[in-house]
LOMI-993555 format. One record per residue (C-alpha): residue number from 1; residue in one letter; x, y, z. Coordinates in Angstrom, 3 decimals, padded with zeros to 6 digits, always signed. Example, Ala and Ser with C-alpha at 12.3 -4.5 7.8 and 13.67 -1.06 7.14 Angstrom:
residues 2
i  aa  c1  c2  c3
1  A  +012.300  -004.500  +007.800;
2  S  +013.670  -001.060  +007.140;
//
This chain:
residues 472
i  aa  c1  c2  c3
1  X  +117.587  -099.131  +032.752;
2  X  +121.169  -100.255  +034.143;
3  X  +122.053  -096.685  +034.610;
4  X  +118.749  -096.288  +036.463;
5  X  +119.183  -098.592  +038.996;
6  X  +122.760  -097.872  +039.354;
7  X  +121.905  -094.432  +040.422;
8  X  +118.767  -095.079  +042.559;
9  X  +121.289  -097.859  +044.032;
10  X  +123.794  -095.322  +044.915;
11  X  +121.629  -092.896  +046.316;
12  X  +119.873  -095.533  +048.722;
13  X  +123.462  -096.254  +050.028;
14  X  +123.974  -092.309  +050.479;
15  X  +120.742  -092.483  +052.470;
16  X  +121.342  -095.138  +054.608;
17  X  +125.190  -093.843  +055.295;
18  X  +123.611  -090.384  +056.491;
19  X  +120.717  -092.088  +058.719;
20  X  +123.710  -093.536  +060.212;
21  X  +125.677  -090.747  +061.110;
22  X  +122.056  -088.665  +061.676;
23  X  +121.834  -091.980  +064.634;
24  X  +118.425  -092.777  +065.953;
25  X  +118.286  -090.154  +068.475;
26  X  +114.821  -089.416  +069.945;
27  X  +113.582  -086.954  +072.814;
28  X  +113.292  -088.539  +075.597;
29  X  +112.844  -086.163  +078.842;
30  X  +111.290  -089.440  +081.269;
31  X  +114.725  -090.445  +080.862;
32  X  +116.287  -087.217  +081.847;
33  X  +114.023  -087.116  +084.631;
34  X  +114.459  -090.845  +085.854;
35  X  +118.638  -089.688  +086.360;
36  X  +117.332  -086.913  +088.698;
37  X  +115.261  -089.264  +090.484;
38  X  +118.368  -091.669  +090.488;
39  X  +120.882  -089.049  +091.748;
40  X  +118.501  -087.057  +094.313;
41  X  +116.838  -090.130  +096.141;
42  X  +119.171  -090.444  +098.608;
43  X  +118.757  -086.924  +099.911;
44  X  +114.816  -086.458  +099.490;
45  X  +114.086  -089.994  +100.647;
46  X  +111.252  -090.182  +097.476;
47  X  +110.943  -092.913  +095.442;
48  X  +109.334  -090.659  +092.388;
49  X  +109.188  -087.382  +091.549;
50  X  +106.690  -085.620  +089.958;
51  X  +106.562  -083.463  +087.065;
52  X  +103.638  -081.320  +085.811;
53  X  +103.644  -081.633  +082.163;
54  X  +099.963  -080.721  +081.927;
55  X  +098.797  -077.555  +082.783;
56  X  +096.165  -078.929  +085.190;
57  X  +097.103  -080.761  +088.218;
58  X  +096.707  -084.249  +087.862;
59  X  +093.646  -085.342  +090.250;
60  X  +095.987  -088.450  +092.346;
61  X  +098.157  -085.512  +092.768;
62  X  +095.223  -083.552  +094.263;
63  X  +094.034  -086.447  +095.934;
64  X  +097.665  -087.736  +097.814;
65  X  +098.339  -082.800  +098.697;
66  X  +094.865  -083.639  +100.533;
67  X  +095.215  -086.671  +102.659;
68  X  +099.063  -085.376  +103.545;
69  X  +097.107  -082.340  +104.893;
70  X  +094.223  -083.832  +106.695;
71  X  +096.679  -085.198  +109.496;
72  X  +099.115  -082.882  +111.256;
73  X  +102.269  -082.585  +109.002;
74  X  +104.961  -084.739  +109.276;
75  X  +108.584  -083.779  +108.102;
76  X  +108.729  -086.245  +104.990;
77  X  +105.012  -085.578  +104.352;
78  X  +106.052  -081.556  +103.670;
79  X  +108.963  -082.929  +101.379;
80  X  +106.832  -085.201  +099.674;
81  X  +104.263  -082.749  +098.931;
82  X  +106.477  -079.476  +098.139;
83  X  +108.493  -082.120  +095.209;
84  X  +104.791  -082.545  +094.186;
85  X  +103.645  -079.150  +094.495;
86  X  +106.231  -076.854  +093.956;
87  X  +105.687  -074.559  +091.499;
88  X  +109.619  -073.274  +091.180;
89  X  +110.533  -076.424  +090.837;
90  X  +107.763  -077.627  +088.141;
91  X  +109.697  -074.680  +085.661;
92  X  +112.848  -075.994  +086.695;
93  X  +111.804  -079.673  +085.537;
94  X  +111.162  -077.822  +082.447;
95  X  +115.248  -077.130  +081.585;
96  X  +115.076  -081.544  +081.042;
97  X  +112.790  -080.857  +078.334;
98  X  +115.301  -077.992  +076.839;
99  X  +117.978  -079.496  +077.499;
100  X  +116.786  -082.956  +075.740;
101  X  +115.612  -080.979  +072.970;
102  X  +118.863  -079.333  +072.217;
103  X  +120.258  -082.794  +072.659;
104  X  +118.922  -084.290  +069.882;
105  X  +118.712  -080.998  +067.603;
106  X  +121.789  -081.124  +067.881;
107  X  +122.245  -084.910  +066.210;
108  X  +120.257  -083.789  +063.634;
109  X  +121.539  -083.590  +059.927;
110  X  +121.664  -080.438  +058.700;
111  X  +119.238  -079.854  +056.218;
112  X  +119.900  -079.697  +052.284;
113  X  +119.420  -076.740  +050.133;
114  X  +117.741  -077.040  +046.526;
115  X  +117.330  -074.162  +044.277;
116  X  +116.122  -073.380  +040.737;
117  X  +117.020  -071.487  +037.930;
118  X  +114.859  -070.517  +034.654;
119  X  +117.578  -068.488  +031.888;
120  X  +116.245  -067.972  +028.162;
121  X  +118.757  -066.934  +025.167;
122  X  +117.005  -066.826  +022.370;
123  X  +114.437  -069.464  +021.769;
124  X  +116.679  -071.832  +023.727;
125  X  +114.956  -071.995  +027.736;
126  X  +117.451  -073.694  +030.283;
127  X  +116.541  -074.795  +033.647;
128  X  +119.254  -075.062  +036.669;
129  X  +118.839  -077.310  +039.254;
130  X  +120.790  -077.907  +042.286;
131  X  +121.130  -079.556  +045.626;
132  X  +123.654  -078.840  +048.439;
133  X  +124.958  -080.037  +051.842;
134  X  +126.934  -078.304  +054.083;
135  X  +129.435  -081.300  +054.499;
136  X  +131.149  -078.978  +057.700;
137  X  +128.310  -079.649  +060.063;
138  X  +128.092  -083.360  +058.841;
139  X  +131.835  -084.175  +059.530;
140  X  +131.516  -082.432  +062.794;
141  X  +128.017  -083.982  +064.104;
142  X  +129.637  -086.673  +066.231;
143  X  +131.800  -083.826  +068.240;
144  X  +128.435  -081.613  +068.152;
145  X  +126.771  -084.540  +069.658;
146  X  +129.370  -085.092  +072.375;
147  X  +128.884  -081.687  +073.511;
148  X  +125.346  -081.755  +073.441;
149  X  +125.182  -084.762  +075.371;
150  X  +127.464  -083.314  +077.667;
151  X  +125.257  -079.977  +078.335;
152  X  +122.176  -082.463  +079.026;
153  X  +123.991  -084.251  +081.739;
154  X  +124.883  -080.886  +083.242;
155  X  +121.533  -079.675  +083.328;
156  X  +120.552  -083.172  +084.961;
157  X  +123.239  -082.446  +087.672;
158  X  +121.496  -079.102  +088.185;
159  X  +117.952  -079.832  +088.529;
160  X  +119.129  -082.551  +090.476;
161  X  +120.895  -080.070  +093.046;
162  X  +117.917  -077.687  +093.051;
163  X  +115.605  -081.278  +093.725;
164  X  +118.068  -081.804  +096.736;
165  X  +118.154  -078.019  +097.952;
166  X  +114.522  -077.800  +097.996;
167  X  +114.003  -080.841  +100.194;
168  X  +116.483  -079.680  +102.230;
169  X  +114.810  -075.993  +102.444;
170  X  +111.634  -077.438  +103.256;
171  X  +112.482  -079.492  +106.194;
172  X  +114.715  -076.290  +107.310;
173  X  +111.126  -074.628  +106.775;
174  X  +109.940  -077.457  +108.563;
175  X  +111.733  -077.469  +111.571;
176  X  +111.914  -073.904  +112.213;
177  X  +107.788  -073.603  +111.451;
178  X  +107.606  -076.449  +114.660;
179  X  +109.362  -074.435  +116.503;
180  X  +107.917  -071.038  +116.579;
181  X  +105.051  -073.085  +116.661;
182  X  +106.349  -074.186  +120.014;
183  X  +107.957  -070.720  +120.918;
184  X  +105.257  -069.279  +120.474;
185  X  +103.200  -071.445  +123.697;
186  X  +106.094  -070.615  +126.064;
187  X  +105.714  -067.185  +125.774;
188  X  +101.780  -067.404  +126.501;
189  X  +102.925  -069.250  +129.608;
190  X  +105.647  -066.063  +130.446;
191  X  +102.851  -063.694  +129.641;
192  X  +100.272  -065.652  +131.980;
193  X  +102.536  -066.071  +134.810;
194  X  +104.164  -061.808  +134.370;
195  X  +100.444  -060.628  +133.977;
196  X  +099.720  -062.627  +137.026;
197  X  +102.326  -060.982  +139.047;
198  X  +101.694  -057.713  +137.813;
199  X  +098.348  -057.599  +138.678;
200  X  +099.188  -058.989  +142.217;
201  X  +101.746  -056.096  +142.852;
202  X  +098.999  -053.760  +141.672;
203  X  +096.587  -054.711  +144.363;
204  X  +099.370  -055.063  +147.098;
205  X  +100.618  -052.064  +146.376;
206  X  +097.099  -050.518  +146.464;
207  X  +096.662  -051.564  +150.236;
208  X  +100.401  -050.673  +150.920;
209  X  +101.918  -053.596  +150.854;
210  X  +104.261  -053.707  +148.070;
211  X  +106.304  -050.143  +147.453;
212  X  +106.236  -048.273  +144.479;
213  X  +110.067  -049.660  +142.812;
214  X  +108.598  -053.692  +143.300;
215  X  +104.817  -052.657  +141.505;
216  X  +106.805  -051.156  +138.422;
217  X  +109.221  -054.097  +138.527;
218  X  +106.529  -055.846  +138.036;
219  X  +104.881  -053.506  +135.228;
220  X  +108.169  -053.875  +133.342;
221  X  +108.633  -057.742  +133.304;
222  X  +104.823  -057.949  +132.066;
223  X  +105.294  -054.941  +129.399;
224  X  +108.488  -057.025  +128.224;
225  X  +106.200  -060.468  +127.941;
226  X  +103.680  -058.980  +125.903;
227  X  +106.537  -057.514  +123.723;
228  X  +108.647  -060.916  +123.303;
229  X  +105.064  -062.620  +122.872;
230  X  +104.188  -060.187  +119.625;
231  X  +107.733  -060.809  +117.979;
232  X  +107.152  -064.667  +118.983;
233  X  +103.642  -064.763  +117.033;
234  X  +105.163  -062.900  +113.841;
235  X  +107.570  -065.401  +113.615;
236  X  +105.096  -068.208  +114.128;
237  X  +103.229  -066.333  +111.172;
238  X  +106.451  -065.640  +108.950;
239  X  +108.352  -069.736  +109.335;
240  X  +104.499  -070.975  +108.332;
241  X  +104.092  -068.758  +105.683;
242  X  +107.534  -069.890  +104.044;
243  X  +106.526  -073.247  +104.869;
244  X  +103.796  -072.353  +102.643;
245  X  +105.695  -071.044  +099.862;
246  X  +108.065  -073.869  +099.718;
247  X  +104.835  -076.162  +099.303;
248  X  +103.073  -074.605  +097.099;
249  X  +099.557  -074.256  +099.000;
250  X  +097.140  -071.590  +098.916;
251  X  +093.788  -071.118  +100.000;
252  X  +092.196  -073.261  +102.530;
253  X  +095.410  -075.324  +102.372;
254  X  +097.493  -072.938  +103.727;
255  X  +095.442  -073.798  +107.199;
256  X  +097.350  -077.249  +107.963;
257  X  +098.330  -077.995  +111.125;
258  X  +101.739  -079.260  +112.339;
259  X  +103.011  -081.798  +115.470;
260  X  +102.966  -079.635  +118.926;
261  X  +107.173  -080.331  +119.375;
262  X  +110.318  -080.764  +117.509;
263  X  +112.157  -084.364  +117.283;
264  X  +114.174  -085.289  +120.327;
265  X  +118.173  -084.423  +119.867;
266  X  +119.616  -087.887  +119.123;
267  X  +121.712  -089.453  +122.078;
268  X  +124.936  -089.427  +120.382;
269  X  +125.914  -087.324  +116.811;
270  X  +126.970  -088.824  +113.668;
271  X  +131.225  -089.636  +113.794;
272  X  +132.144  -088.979  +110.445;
273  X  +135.578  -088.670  +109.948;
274  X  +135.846  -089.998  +106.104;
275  X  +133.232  -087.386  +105.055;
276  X  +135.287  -084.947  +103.046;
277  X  +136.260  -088.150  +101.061;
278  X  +132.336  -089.177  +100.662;
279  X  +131.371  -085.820  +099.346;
280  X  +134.109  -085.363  +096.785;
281  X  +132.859  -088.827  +095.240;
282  X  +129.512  -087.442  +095.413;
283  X  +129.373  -083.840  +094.794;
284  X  +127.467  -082.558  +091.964;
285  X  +128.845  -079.078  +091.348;
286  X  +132.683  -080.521  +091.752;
287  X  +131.153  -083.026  +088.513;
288  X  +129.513  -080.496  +086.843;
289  X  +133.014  -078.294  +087.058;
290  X  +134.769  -081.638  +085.700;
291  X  +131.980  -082.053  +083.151;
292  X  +132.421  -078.406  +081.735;
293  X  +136.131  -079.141  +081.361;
294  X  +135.528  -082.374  +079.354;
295  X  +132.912  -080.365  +077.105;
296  X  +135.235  -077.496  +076.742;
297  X  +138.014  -079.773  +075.554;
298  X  +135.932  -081.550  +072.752;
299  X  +135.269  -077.947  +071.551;
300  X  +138.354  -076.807  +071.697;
301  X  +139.022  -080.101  +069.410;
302  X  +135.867  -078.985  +067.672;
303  X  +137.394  -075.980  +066.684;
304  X  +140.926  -077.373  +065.365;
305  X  +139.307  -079.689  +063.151;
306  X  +137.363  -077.046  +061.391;
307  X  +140.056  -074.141  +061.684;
308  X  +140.589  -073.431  +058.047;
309  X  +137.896  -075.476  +056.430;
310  X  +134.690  -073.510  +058.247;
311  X  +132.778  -073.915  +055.533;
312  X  +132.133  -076.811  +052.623;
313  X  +129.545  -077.654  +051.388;
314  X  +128.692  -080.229  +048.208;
315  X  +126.492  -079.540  +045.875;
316  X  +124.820  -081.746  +042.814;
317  X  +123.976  -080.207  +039.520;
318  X  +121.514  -080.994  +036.767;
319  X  +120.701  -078.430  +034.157;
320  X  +118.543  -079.321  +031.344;
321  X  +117.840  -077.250  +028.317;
322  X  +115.124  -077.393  +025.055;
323  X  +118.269  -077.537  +022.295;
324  X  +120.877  -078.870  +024.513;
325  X  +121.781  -082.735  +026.003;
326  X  +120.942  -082.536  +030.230;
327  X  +124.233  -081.646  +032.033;
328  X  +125.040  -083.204  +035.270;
329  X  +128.090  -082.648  +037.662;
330  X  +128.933  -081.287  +041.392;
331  X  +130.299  -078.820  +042.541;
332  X  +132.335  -078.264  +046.290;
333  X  +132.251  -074.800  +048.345;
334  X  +135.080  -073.875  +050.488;
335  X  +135.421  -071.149  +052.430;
336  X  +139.046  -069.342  +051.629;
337  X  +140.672  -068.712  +054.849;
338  X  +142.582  -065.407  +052.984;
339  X  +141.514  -062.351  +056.084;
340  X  +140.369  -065.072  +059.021;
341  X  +142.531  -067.698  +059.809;
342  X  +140.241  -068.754  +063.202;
343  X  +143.308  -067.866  +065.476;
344  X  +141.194  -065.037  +067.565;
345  X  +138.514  -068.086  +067.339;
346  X  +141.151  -070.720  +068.818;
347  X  +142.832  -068.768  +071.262;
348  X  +139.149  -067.686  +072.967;
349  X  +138.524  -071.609  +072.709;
350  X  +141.926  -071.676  +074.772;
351  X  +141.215  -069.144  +077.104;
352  X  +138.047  -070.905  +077.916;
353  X  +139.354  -074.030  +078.762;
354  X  +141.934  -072.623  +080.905;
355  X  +139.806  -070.954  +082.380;
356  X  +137.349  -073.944  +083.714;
357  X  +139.994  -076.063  +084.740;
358  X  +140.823  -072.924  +087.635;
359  X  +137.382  -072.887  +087.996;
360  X  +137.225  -076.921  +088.300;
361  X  +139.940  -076.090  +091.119;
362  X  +138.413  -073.403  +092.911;
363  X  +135.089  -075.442  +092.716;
364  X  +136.665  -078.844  +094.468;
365  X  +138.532  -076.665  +097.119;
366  X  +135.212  -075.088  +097.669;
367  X  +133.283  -077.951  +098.633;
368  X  +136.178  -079.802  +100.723;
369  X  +135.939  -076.464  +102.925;
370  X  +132.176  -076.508  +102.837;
371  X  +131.562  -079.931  +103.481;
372  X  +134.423  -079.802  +106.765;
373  X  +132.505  -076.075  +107.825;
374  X  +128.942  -077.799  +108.149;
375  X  +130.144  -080.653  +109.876;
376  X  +131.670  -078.326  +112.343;
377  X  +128.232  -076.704  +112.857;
378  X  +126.608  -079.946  +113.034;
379  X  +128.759  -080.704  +116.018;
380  X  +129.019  -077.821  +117.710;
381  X  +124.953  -077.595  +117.046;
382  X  +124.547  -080.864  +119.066;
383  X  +127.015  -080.101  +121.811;
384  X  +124.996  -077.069  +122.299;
385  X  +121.807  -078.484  +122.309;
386  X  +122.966  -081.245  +124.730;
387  X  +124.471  -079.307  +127.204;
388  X  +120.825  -077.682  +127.201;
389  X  +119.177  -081.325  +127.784;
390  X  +122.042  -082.914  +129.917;
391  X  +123.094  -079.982  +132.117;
392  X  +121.091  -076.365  +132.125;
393  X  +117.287  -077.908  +131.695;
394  X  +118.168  -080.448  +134.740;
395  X  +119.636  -077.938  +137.006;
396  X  +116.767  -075.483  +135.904;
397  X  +114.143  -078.312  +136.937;
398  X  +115.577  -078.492  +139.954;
399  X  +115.842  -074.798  +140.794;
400  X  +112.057  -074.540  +140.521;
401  X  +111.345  -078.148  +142.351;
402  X  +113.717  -076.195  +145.528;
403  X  +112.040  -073.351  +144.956;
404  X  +108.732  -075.061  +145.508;
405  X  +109.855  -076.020  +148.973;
406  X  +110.807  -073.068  +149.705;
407  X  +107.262  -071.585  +148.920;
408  X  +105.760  -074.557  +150.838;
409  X  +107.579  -073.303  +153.638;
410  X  +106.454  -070.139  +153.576;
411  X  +110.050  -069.302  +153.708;
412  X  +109.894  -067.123  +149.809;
413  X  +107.153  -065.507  +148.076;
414  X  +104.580  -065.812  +145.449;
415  X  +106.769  -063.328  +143.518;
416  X  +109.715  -065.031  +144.109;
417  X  +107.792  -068.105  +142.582;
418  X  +106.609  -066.281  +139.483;
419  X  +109.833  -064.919  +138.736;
420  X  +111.412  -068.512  +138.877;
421  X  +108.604  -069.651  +136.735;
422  X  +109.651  -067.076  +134.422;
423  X  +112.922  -067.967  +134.177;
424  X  +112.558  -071.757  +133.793;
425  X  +110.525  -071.024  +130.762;
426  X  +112.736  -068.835  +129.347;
427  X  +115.529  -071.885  +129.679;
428  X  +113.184  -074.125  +128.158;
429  X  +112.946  -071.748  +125.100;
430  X  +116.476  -071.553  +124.529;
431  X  +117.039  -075.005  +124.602;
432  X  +114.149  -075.289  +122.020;
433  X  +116.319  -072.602  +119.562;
434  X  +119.149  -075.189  +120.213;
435  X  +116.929  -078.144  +119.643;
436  X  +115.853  -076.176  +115.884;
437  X  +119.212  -075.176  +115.633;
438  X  +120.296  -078.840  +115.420;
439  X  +117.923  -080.179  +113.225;
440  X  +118.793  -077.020  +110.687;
441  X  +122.647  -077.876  +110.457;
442  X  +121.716  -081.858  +109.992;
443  X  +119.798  -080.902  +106.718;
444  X  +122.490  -079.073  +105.821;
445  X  +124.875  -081.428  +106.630;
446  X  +123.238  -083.711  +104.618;
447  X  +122.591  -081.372  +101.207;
448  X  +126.178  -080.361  +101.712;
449  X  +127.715  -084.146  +100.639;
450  X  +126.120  -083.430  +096.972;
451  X  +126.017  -079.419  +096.577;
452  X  +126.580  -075.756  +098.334;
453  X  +123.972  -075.277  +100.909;
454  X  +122.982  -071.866  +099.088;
455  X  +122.517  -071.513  +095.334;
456  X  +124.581  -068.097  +095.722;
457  X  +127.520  -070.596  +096.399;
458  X  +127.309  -072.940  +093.256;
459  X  +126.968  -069.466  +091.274;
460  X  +130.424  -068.395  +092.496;
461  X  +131.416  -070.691  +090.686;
462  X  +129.530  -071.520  +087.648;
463  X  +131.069  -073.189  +084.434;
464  X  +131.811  -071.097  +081.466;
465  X  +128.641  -072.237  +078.264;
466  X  +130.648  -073.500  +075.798;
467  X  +130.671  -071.312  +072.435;
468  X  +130.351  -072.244  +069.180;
469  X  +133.106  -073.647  +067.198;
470  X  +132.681  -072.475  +064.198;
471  X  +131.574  -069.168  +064.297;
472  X  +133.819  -066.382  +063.595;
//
């Protein structure tokens, strides 16, 4: 009876010991995605985000797409419904899941082996039994769990960069969708006022008052109208459409209507002289590149500590027989590092690490260039669009006000006046494309403090997966 509880004693301690090392380690993706919420509220200005873990849409979902749409769409409206509605990024929600599952696979113990064995000799019938445990993968869980852990908070940094990029592309989406929009009512005006003089030269020259070279002048300012008015309605068609996209509408939502004019072009830009120091402190992909070092670097530890010993594994016996007493003992299997010694294994493990801290490098001088490139656009962006506002819509205004007076006065023609019409539209429309050019390089500006502007950038330079330590 002693010996009984001795042993059920002893194996309640071995229990408890490998619940400990196993930890308590749960899924738990709402915590993955509360990070991403944490890290990509600044840029997207939500307070939640949303993600679609049934395969029908949720009906408050349905409910907030609808009354976003019923009024004309407002810039944070679009990014509140496109981090709603998104399908793109819905699946990319979906690597916090993986990522959280291989997270706590991987502080899972590994599993025991038991087999049985039935050998007769004779009237004499002997059973084998054993149990194993690959003691390797226990001794190395709490490295294994480092690296897991750090491969979840990489793929938080990720989605959390794809969160910020698509906010960003959808006010990008945004802005230029207002202004085609926009574009697209100044060149009705250019076609009204060049049909209008075209069909005045046609009857003037009719009664012979306008000569053959002014009628096809004319001809050829209206044939050009009607041509800049087509391209201007395909792009109207084309920004809405991947305003669409980025939203994830279809049918009758797809018919939403948007405000008639772009924001005004702030008085003054932003002076930020510290910035390249603000986005190193806050860049995701220069973290992620730091990250990937750190992870590499616990498997290249990984990989020392289970050079020569790649596999062991314990193992309790208990054969019993119908002649003979029960034997019990253990056994221990170890691998015999005779043909492999794990130095190809190490130096790859070496080559690897290397390799990300250049990468780490390459990613950090990267992003200081970035970040000092965009806020070069953004400036030059705003000195361009106000020396449109300040200087060259003013004098345009008053061009056409003189011109007026002129017509009053009988002193210049209707043609004259058309043609100056013309013209003062066509300034208006540039400084429009200088206005959407503005607002474009401020949302980039802004994604560009926590990631590249285009995914084809971060891919450049994308961290090396750590590999397995102990395979061959």
């Amino acid at each position: 009876m002693n010996k009984t509880n001795t042993a059920l004693a002893r194996l309640g301690s071995t229990g408890v010991l490998l619940l400990t090392l196993a930890g308590c380690a749960g899924l738990a993706p709402q915590s993955s995605l509360e990070q991403v919420q944490q890290q990509s509220a600044e840029l997207t200005g939500q307070d939640s985000l949303h993600w679609a873990t049934e395969q029908d849409q949720p009906p408050v979902v349905r409910e907030r797409i609808a009354e976003l749409l019923a009024e004309p769409l407002a810039l944070e409206s679009a990014v509140e419904i496109a981090l709603m509605n998104n399908p793109g990024l819905q699946a990319r929600l979906f690597d916090l899941g993986i990522a959280d599952a291989q997270r706590v696979q991987a502080s899972r113990l590994p599993n025991p082996g038991f087999s049985i064995g039935r050998m007769t000799r004779g009237s004499e019938v002997e059973w084998e039994r054993g149990l194993h445990l690959n003691l390797g993968s226990l001794i190395a869980l709490p490295l294994t769990r480092r690296i897991a852990d750090g491969q979840n908070a990489q793929v938080q940094r990720e989605v959390s960069l794809s969160v910020m990029r698509l906010a960003t592309d959808t006010r990008i989406a945004w802005y230029r969708a207002v202004a085609a929009q926009q574009s697209l009512a100044y060149s009705e005006q250019v076609l009204q006022a060049a049909d209008a003089g075209a069909e005045m030269a046609h009857r003037m020259a009719a009664v012979g008052n306008y000569s053959a070279l002014q009628k096809a002048r004319e001809q050829s300012f209206y044939a050009e109208a009607a041509l800049s008015h087509l391209q201007a309605r395909q792009e109207q068609v084309a920004s809405h459409e991947r305003l669409v996209r980025l939203l994830g509408l279809w049918g009758e939502q797809t018919n939403f209507t948007l405000p008639e004019r772009l924001p005004d072009v702030p008085a003054e830009p932003l002076d930020q002289p510290d910035i390249e120091q603000q986005a190193m402190a806050s860049r995701l992909d220069v973290q992620a590149a730091q990250q990937g070092a750190e992870r590499l670097a616990t498997n290249l530890k990984l990989g020392k500590a289970t050079r020569f010993i790649n596999v062991l594994e314990l193992g309790i016996s208990n054969n019993s027989s119908n002649e003979e007493p029960v034997q019990r003992g253990y056994e221990i299997t170890v691998e015999l590092p005779l043909f492999d010694w794990s130095g190809a294994r190490m130096a790859g493990n070496e080559a690897r690490y290397m390799q990300q801290l250049q990468r780490t490098a390459e990613v950090a001088i990267n992003a200081r260039s970035q970040v000092r490139e965009s806020y070069q656009a953004y400036r030059t962006a705003w000195d361009v669009a106000a020396h449109y506002r300040d200087e060259i819509v003013p004098l345009r205004k008053r061009i056409s006000e003189e011109n007026m007076l002129l017509y009053n006065g009988m002193f210049i023609g209707v043609f004259e006046l058309l043609a100056d019409a013309r013209e003062q539209i066509s300034t208006v429309n540039r400084y429009l494309q200088a206005q959407s050019d503005f607002w474009v390089a401020q949302s980039e500006l802004d994604l560009v403090r926590f990631g590249p502007v285009t995914p084809s950038e971060a891919n450049s330079a994308s961290t090396t997966p750590a590999s397995p330590a102990g395979g061959h």
